[in-house]
TORVEX-568445 format. One record per residue (C-alpha): chain; y, x negated, z. Coordinates in steps of 0.25 Angstrom, whole numbers, plus 2048, in hexadecimal, padded with zeros to 3 digits. Last residue first. Example, Ala and Ser with C-alpha at 12.3 -4.5 7.8 and 13.67 -1.06 7.14 Angstrom:
<rokes>
{roke "A",{7FC,7C9,81D}}
{roke "A",{7EE,7CF,81F}}
</rokes>
This chain:
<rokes>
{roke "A",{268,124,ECF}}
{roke "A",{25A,11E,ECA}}
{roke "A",{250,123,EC0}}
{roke "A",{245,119,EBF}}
{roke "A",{238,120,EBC}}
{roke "A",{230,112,EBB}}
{roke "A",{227,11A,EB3}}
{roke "A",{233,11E,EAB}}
{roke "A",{23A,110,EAB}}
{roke "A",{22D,10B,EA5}}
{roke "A",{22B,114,E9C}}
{roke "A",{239,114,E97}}
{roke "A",{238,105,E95}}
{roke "A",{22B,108,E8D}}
{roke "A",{22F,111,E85}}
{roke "A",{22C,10B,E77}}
{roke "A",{223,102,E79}}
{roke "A",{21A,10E,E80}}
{roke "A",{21D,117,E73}}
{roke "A",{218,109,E69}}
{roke "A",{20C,108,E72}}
{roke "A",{209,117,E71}}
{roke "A",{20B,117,E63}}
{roke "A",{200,10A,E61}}
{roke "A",{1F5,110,E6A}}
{roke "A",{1F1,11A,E5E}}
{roke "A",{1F1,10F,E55}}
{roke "A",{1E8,106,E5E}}
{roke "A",{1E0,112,E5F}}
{roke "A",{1DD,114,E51}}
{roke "A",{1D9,106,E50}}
{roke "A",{1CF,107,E5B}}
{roke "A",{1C8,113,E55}}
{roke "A",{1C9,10D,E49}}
{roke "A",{1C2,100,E4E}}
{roke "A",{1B8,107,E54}}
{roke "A",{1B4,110,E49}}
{roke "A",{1A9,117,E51}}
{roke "A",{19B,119,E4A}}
{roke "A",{193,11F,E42}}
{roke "A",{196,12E,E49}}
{roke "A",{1A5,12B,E47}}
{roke "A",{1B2,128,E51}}
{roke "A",{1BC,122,E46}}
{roke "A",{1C2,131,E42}}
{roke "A",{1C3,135,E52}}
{roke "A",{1CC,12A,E54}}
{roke "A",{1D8,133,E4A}}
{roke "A",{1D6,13E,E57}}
{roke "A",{1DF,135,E60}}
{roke "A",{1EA,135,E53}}
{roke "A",{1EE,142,E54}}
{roke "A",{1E6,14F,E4C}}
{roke "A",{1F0,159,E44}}
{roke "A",{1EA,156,E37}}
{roke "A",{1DC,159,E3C}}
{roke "A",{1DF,168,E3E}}
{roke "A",{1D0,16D,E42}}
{roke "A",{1D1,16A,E51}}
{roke "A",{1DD,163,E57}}
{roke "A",{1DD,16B,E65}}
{roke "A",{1D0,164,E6B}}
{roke "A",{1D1,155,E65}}
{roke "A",{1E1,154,E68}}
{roke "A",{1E1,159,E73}}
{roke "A",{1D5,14F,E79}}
{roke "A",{1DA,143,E70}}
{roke "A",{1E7,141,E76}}
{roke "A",{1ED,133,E74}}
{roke "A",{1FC,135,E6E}}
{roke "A",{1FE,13F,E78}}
{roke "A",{1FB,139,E85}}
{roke "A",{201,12F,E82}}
{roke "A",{20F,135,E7C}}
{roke "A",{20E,13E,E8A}}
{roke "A",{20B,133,E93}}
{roke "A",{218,129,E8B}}
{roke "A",{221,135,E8C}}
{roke "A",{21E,136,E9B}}
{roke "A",{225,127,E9E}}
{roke "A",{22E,12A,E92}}
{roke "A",{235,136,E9A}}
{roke "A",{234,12E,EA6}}
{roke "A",{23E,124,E9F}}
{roke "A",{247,130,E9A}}
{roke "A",{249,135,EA8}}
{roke "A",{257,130,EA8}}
{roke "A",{259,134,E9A}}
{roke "A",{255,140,E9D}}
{roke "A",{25E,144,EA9}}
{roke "A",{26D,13F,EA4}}
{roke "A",{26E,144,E96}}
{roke "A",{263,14E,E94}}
{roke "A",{262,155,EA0}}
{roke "A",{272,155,EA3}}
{roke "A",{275,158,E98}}
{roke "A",{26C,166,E9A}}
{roke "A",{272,168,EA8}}
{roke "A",{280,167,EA2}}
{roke "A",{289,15B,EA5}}
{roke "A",{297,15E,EAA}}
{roke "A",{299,152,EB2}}
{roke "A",{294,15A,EBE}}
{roke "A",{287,15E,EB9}}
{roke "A",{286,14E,EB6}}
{roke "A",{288,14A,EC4}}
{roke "A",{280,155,ECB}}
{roke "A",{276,14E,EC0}}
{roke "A",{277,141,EC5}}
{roke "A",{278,145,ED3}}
{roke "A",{268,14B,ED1}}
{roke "A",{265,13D,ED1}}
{roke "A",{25A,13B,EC5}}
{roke "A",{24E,138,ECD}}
{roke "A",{247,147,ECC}}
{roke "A",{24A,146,EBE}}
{roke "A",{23F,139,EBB}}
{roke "A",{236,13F,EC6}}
{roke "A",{234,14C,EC0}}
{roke "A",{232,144,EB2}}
{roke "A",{224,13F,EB8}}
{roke "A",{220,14E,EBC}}
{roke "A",{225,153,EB0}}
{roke "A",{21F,148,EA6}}
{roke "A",{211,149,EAD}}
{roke "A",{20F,159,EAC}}
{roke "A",{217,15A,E9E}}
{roke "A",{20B,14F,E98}}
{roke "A",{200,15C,E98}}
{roke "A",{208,165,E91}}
{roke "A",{20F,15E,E88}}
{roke "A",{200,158,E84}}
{roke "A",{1FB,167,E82}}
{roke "A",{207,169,E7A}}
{roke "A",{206,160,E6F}}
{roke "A",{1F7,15E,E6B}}
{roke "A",{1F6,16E,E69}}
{roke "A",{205,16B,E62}}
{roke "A",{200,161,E58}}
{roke "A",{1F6,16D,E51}}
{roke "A",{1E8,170,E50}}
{roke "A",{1E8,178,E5B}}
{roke "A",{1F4,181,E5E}}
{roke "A",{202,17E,E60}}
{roke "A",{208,17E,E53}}
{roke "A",{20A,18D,E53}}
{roke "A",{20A,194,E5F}}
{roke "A",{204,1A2,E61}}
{roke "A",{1F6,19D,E5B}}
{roke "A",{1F6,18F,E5F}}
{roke "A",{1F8,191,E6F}}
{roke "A",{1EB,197,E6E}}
{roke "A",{1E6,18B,E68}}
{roke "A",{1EE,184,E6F}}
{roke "A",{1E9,189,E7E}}
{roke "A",{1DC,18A,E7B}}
{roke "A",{1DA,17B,E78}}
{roke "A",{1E4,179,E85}}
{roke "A",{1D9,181,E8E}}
{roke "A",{1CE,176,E86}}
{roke "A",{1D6,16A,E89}}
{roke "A",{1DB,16E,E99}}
{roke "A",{1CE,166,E9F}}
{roke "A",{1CF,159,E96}}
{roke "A",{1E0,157,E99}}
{roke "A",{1DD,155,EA8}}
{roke "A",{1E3,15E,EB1}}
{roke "A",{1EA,155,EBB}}
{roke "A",{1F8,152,EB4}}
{roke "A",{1F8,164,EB6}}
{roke "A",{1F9,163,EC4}}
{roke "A",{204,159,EC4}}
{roke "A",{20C,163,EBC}}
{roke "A",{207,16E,EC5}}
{roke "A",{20D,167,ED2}}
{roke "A",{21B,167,EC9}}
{roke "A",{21A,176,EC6}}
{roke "A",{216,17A,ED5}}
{roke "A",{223,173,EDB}}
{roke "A",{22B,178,ED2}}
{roke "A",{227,186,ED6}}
{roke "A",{233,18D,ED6}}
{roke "A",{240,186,ED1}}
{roke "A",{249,17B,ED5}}
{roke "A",{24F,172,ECA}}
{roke "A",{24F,162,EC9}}
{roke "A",{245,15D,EC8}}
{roke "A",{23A,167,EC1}}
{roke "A",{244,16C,EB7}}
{roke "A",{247,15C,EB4}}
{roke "A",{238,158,EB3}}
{roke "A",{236,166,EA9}}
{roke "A",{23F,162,EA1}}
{roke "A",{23C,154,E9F}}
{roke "A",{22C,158,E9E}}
{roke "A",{232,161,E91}}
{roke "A",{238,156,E8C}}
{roke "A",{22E,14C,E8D}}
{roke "A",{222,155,E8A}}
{roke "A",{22A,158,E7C}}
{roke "A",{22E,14A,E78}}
{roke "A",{21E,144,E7D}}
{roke "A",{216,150,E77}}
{roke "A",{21E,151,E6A}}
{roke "A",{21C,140,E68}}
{roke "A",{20F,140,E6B}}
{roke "A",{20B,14D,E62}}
{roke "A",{213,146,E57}}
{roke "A",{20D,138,E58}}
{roke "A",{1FE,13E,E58}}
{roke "A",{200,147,E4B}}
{roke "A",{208,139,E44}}
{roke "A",{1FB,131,E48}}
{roke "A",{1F2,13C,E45}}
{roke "A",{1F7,13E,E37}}
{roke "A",{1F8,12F,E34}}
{roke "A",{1E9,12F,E37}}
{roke "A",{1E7,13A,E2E}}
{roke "A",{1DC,133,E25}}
{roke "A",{1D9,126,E2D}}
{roke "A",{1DD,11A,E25}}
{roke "A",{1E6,117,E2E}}
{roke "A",{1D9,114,E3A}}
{roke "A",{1D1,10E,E2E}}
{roke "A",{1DD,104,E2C}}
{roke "A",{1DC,101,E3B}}
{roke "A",{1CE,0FF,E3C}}
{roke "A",{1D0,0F5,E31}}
{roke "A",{1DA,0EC,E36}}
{roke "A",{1D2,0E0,E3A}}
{roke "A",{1D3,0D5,E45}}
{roke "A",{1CB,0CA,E40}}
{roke "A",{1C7,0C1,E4D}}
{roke "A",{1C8,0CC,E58}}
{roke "A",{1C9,0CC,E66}}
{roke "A",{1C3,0D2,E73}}
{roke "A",{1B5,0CF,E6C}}
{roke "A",{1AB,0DA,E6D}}
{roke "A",{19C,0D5,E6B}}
{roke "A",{194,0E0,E65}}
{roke "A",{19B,0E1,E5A}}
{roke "A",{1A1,0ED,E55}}
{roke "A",{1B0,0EC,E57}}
{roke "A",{1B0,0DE,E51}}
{roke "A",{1A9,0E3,E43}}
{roke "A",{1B3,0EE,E41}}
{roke "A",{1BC,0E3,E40}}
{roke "A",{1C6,0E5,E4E}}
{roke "A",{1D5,0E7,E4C}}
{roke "A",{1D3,0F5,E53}}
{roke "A",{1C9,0EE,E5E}}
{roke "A",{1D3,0E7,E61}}
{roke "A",{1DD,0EF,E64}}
{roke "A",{1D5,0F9,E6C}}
{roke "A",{1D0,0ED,E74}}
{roke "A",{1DD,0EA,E78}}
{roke "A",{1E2,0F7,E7C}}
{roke "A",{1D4,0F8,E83}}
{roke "A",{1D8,0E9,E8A}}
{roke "A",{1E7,0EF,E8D}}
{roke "A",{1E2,0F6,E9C}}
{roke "A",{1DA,0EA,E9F}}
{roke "A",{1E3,0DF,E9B}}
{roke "A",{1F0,0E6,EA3}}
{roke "A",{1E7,0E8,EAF}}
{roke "A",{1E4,0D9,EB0}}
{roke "A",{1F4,0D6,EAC}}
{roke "A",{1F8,0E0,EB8}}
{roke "A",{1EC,0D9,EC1}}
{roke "A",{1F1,0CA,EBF}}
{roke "A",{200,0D0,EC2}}
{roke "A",{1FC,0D5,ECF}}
{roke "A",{1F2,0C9,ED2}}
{roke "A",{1FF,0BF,ECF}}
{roke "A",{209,0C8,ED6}}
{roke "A",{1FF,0C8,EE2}}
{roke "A",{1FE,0B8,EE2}}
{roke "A",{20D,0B7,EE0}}
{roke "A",{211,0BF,EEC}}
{roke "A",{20B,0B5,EF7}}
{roke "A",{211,0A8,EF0}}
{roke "A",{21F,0AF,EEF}}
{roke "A",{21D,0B5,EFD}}
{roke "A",{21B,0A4,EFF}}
{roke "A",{225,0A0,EF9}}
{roke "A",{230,0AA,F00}}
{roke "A",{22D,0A5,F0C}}
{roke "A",{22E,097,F09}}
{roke "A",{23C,09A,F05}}
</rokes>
């Protein structure tokens, strides 16, 4: 019993710094958050004093009602949602198929394909923008609706740079699905496609949601794409490029700015609320037999 005590007495210091630092990383990493909320509800008169308060006395919802007021603003919201909501159903599905082909068969040159998934997680985004610039608009011409000025120049290019991630994750997820449970379900007459879409993807749903939630990131905050492929046709610009309007040569509109963002945070919050438990299972990536 005294033994027990005094482990308890040596533990709870640790567990005490352990937790102390958790909640001290926590502020730091949610303070911009913060700060970005404020500043939204901010007077223009608060943002540009000189003596910056984390708090406000008058909160105000004027840089929100020049955010709505925005012509298009709707547009872009609508534009961004789409291409999100494409690039994470489409990179999912595809990643899935590919995870399984990569598991679970033999074929030349597996091995290469899977080191050049990693290879291509390690160009970054910035030095491949001017070859994919050519690329749609080339692509533009035999294929319509893919070209520059249009959702699909956004669409691909962020298929194609989440596929890498998703498949290498996903591998994981199939490889620790018991080949006995498929044996098992051949032998119960299942068919290799039930098989896949009855048994072996809901397993690997969670993992699924863990990539989804990179690829709807990822698409819903891209500015580079969007700023070199979205050119002349205005209507088909997402919602990062809608802060352009409140950057001008007299001066920033901080609080739009800060407004606008809190309403492109919004959906992101709303997606992580809504699979979270997946998310956590998925990162956990808890498949048992």
């Amino acid at each position: 019993m005294s033994h027990s005590r005094v482990s308890l007495r040596i533990r709870r210091p640790w567990r005490f710094a352990a937790e102390a630092t958790a909640l001290l990383v926590a502020a730091v990493v949610a303070f911009p958050l913060y700060w970005m909320v404020l500043s939204a509800f901010k007077p223009e008169g608060e943002i540009q004093s000189t003596e910056p308060r984390p708090w406000t006395g008058s909160p105000s919802l004027d840089s929100f009602r020049r955010v709505f007021q925005q012509e298009d603003f709707g547009r872009y919201f609508l534009n961004s949602l789409f291409v999100a909501g494409v690039v994470v159903v489409a990179s999912a599905l595809i990643a899935f198929l590919a995870a399984t082909a990569v598991a679970r068969f033999t074929f030349r040159f597996r091995t290469t394909l899977l080191i050049m998934f990693l290879v291509a997680q390690m160009v970054p985004i910035e030095a491949l923008t001017i070859p994919m610039f050519f690329l749609m608009r080339d692509l533009g011409e035999s294929v319509p609706g893919v070209g520059l000025n249009t959702l699909g120049s956004l669409i691909l290019p962020h298929i194609a740079f989440s596929l890498p991630f998703a498949i290498w994750m996903l591998r994981g997820f199939v490889k620790a699905v018991p080949e006995a449970l498929e044996e098992a379900a051949y032998l119960d007459g299942a068919s290799r496609s039930r098989f896949l879409w009855q048994i072996l993807f809901p397993l690997v749903f969670p993992g699924l949601v863990a990539t989804s939630v990179f690829s709807f990131i990822s698409a819903w905050n891209d500015f580079l794409f969007a700023k070199s492929f979205i050119i002349s046709a205005t209507e088909n610009s997402t919602l990062p490029m809608a802060l352009l309007v409140f950057f001008k040569d007299e001066g920033n509109d901080w609080g739009g700015i800060m407004a606008a963002s809190t309403v492109m945070t919004v959906p992101v919050l709303i997606f992580f609320v809504l699979v979270q438990r997946r998310l956590v299972s998925g990162l956990g990536g808890a498949v048992k037999d």
